[in-house]
C-alpha positions, 0 to 999 in steps of 0.5 A: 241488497246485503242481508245479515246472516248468522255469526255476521257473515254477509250474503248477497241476497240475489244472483246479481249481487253476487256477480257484482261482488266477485266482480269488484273483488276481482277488480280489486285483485287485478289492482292489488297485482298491477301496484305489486308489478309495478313495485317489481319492476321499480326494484328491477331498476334500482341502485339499492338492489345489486345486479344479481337482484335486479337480474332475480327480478327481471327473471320472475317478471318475465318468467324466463332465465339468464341465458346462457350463451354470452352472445345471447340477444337477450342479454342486452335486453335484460341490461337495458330493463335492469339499467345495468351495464352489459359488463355486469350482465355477463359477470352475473352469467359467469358466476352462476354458469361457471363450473363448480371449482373441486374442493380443497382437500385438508390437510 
């Protein structure tokens, strides 16, 4: 049972009441993270993102950065979840690995 206390703040009024609490609170939370993953993992897939987009997410999804090497397994694994070509993957990886070109001194 929930009894009113002061400035109409709610308090459980016994110990299982509040574990029943936190605990729908936390089901809540793990739903409210699943649906927003979900969502993630559609925007990973769509055309409306571009490849360096969809790469983004897949890295926040998984929590692990393109690599590297262009032999990399991983890259085809990360071409198959993004729905992209392997082509693209890899221009994505020349782009952000490739060295800093000098700047152009004005004349």
């Amino acid at each position: 049972m929930i009894e009113n206390r002061p400035y109409g703040y709610p308090y459980p009024v016994n110990d299982a009441d509040a574990i029943a609490d936190r605990r729908s609170q936390l089901e809540r939370d793990q739903q409210e993270q699943m649906a927003e993953r979900q969502k993630q993992i559609a925007l990973q897939t769509s055309p409306f993102s571009s490849a360096e987009e969809r790469i983004r997410l897949w890295e926040k999804l998984h929590q692990l950065a393109l690599p590297r090497s262009p032999t990399h397994k991983l890259l085809r694994v990360i071409a198959e979840k993004t729905e992209l070509a392997m082509e693209q993957v890899l221009e994505i990886q020349r782009q952000r690995f490739a060295p800093p070109t000098p700047p152009v001194a004005a004349i």
